[in-house]
N, C-alpha and C positions, 0 to 999 in steps of 0.2 A: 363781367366780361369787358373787355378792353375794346375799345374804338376800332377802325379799324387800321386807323393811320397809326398807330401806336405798333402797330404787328406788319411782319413780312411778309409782302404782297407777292413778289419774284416767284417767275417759274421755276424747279428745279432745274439747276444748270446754273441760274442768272444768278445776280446778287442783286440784294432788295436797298434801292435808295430812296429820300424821300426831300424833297426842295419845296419849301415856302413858299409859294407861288402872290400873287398881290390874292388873288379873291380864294384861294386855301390849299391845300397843302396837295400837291403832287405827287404821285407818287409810282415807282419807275422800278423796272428790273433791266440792268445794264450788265455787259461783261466787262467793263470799267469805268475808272470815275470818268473820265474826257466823251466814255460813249452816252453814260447817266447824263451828263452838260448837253449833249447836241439831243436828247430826247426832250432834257426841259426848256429845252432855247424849240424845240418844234411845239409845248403847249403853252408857252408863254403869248400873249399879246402885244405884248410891249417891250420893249429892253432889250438885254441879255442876258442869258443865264448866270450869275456870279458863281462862286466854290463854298465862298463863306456862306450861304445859305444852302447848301446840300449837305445833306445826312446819310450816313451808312448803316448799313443793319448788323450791329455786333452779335452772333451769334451766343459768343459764349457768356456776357453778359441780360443776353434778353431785352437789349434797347439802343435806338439808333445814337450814333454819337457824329458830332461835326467830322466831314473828310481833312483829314489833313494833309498841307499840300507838301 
């Protein structure tokens, strides 16, 4: 069985994202990439949310891949 960060967390509807966070790995159901940013900019501590560290959940591959901007 797989972790659980490795699998789509997202409600039906949403799309499953997932951002690096400093203390582990976050993870978010957005209706797009700019709304997935201002959810990990609300669990973040510090900083701000960057892109290069968010992930998308590829469906038809079966694993998250970098958002491209």
């Amino acid at each position: 069985m797989t972790h659980h960060t490795e699998r789509p967390c997202a409600a039906h509807g949403w799309t499953s994202y997932r951002y690096a966070g400093r203390y582990g790995t976050i993870m978010i159901g957005a209706t797009s990439t700019q709304d997935a940013l201002n959810e990990a900019n609300r669990s973040l501590t510090d900083g701000v949310a960057s892109i290069d560290r968010l992930e998308i959940w590829n469906a038809q591959t079966g694993l998250y891949e970098k958002v491209k901007v």
